[in-house]
C-alpha positions as semicolon CSV with decimal commas, in nm:
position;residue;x (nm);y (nm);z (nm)
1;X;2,995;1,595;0,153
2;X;3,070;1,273;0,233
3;X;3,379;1,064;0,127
4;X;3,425;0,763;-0,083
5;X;3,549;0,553;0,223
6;X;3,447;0,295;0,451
7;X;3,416;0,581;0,709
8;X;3,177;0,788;0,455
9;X;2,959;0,554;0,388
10;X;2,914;0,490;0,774
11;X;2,837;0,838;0,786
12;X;2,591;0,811;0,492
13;X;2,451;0,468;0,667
14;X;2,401;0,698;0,979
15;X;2,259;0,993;0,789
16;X;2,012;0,776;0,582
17;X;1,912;0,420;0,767
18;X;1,600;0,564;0,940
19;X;1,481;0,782;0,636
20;X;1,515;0,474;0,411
21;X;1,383;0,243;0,635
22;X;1,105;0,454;0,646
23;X;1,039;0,484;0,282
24;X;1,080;0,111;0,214
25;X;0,865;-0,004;0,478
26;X;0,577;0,210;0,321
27;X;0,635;0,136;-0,075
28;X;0,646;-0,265;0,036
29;X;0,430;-0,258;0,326
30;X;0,645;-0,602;0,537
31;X;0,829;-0,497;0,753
32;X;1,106;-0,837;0,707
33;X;1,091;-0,745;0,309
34;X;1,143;-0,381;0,385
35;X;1,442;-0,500;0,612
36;X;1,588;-0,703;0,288
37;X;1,570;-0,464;0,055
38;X;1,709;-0,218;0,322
39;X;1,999;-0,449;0,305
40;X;2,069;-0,432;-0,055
41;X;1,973;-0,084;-0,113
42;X;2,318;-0,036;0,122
43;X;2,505;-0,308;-0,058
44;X;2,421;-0,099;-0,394
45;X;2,542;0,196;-0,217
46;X;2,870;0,040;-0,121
47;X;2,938;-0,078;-0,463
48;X;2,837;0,231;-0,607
49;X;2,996;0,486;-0,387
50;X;3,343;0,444;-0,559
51;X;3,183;0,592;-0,900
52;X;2,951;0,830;-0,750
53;X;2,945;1,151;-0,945
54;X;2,812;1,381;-0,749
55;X;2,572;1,507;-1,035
56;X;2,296;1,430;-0,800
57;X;2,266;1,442;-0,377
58;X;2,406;1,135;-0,173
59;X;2,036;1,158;-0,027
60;X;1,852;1,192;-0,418
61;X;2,130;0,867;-0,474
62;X;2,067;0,674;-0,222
63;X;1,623;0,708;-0,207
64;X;1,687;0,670;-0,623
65;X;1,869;0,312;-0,580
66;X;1,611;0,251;-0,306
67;X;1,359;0,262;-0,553
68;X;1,494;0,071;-0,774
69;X;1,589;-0,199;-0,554
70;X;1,162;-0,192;-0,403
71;X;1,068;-0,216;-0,794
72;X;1,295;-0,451;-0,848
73;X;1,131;-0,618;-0,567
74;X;0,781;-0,597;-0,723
75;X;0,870;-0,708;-1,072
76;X;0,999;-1,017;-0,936
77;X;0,688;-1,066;-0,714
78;X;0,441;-0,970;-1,032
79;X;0,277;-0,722;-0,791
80;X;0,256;-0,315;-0,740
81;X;0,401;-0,112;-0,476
82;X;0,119;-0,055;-0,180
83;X;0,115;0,203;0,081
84;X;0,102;0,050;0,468
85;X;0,028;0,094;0,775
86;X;0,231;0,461;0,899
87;X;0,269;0,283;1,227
88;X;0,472;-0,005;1,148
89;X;0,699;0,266;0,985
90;X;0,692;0,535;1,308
91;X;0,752;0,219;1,515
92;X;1,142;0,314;1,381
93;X;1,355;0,471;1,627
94;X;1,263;0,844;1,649
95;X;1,107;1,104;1,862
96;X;0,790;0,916;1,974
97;X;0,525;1,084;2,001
98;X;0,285;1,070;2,314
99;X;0,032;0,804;2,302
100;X;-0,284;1,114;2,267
101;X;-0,100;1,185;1,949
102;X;0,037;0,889;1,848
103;X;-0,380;0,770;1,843
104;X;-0,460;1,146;1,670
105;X;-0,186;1,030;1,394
106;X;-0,302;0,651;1,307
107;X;-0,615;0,797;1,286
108;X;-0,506;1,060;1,055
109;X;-0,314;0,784;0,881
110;X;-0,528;0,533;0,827
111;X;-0,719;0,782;0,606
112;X;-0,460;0,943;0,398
113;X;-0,286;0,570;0,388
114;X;-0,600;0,429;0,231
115;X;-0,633;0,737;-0,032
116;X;-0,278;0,697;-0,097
117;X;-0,270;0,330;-0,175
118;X;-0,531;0,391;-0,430
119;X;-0,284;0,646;-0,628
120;X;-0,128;0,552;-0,959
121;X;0,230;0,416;-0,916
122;X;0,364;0,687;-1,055
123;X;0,210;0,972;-0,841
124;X;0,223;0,700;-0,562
125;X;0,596;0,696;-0,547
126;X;0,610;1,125;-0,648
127;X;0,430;1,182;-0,322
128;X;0,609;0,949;-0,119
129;X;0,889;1,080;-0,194
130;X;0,811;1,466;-0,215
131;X;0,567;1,471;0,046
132;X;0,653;1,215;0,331
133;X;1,009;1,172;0,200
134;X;1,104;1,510;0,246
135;X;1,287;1,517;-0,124
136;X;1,262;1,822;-0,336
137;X;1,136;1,825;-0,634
138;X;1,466;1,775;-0,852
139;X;1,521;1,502;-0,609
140;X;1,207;1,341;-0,637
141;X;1,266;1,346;-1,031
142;X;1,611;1,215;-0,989
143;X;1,525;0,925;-0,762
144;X;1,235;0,851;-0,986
145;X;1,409;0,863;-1,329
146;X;1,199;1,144;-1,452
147;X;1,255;1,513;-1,562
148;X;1,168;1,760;-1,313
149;X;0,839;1,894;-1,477
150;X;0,755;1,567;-1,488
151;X;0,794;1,488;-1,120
152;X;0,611;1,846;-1,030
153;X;0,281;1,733;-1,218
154;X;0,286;1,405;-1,062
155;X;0,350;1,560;-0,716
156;X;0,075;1,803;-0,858
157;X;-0,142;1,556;-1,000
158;X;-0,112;1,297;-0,672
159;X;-0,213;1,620;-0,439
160;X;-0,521;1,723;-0,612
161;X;-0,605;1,339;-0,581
162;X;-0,535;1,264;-0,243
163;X;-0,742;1,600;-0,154
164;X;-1,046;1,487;-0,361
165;X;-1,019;1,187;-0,191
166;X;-0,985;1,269;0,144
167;X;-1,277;1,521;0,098
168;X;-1,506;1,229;-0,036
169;X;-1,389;0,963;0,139
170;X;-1,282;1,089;0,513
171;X;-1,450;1,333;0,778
172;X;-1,232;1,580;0,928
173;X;-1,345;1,740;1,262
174;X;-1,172;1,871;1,613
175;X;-1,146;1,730;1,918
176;X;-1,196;1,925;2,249
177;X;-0,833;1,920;2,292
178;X;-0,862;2,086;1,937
179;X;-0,657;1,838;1,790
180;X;-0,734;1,732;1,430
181;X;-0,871;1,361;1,356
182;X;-1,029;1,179;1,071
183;X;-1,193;0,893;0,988
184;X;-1,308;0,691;0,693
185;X;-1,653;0,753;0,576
186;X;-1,850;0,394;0,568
């Protein structure tokens, strides 16, 4: 657990920066307005660290301000989150992957991207979270501001969508090197 001192939130900022980057840079899809809001997702945190009551994970906390700070971000600009370009968001420090997989993934991501983008807001920000967040469930419903059935059918709801895409819309085959790729149908 971490404390409710300048040190603790270091060790939250270190926990969290890449993770939230992450996240932001795919609900906003700018890299220099993903940056921003970066910045006062962690001045939230700051502020809000004193009073944090623990009724809810540091992580849930911290991806649920997040949130509110990217549609805070929206409202302002009168427009709805989109899903970008995986990677602009992989281009964050990480394990990188070799350049044979790193072409294997934007393929694979330029498909599910696409699908994604077309989601409703709601299952849109459920998956991102869930599914390429890595929150559970409870977190997911948490950060979102929803009851946890609630988040489970959207999670639910944005899978079966994303699959009926993908089966429509992309074409799924193995390489030689049996490695999986896709592309967009034309």
């Amino acid at each position: 657990m971490h404390d409710h001192t300048a040190e603790g939130f270091e060790d939250l900022f270190r926990e969290l920066a890449t993770p939230l980057a992450r996240y932001l840079q795919r609900l906003v899809g700018d890299h220099a307005v993903a940056e921003d809001l970066l910045q006062e997702t962690y001045i939230r945190i700051a502020r809000g660290l004193p009073d944090f009551e623990a009724r809810s994970g540091l992580k849930t906390w911290a991806f649920a301000i997040a949130t509110h700070v990217a549609m805070d971000h929206f409202r302002k600009a009168g427009r709805a989150p989109t899903v970008v370009d995986e990677s602009a968001a992989a281009a964050l420090p990480d394990h990188a992957p070799t350049p044979e997989q790193r072409l294997a993934l934007d393929q694979m991501n330029a498909c599910v991207r696409e699908v994604v983008a077309e989601l409703p807001p709601d299952y849109r920000a459920a998956i991102l979270l869930h599914d390429f967040g890595g929150l559970s469930a409870r977190e997911t419903a948490d950060a979102c501001g929803c009851s946890e059935a609630t988040a489970k059918v959207r999670i639910h709801r944005a899978r079966a969508k994303l699959k009926e895409a993908l089966q429509r819309e992309c074409t799924f085959y193995h390489e030689a090197d049996n490695v999986l790729r896709c592309h967009r149908r034309d």
